[in-house]
N, C-alpha and C positions, 0 to 999 in steps of 0.2 A: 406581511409575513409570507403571504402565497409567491409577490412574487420575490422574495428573497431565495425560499425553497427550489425557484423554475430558476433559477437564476445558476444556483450552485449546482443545479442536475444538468444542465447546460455545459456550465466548464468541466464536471467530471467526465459526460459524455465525449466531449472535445480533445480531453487530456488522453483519453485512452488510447486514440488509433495511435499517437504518439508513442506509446510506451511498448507497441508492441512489437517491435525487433527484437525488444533486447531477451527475450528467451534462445530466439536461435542465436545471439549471439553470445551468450552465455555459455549455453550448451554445445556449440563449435570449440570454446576459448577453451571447458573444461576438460571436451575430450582427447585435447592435445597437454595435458598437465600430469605430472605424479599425484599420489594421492595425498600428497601433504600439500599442493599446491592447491588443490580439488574442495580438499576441506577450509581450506581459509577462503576459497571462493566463496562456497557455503558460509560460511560463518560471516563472513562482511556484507552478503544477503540478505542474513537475520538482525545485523545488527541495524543496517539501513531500512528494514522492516517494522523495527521497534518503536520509533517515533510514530507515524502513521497512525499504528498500533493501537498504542496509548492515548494518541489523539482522539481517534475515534472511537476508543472505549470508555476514554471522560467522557465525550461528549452523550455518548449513550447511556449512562450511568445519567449523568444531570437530568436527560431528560426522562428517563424512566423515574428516576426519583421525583419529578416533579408532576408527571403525570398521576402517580401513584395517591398525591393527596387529593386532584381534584376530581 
């Protein structure tokens, strides 16, 4: 289980430097947009947000529920 745990902290640490353009590129794309272009920016943000989300709020739920009996 330990190293399942080192395992998955691994690829999160790994995935990150990866992800991190896309705010300046975000935030260049929106400041050339109207404001109705701006909000669906936003909005398709949140929606691609939502999975993740959810994923890791089951996950955190199961496991607080299970820790909780023992």
């Amino acid at each position: 289980m330990k190293r399942f745990v080192l395992v998955c902290l691994l690829l999160v640490s790994l995935s990150v430097a990866s992800f991190g353009q896309g705010c300046s590129v975000c935030t260049k794309a929106a400041a050339g947009m109207d404001d109705k272009s701006a909000k669906g920016l936003n909005s398709g943000i949140i929606y691609l947000a939502f999975l993740p989300l959810i994923f890791m709020g089951t996950v955190g739920y199961l496991w607080w529920r299970n820790n909780k009996n023992a």
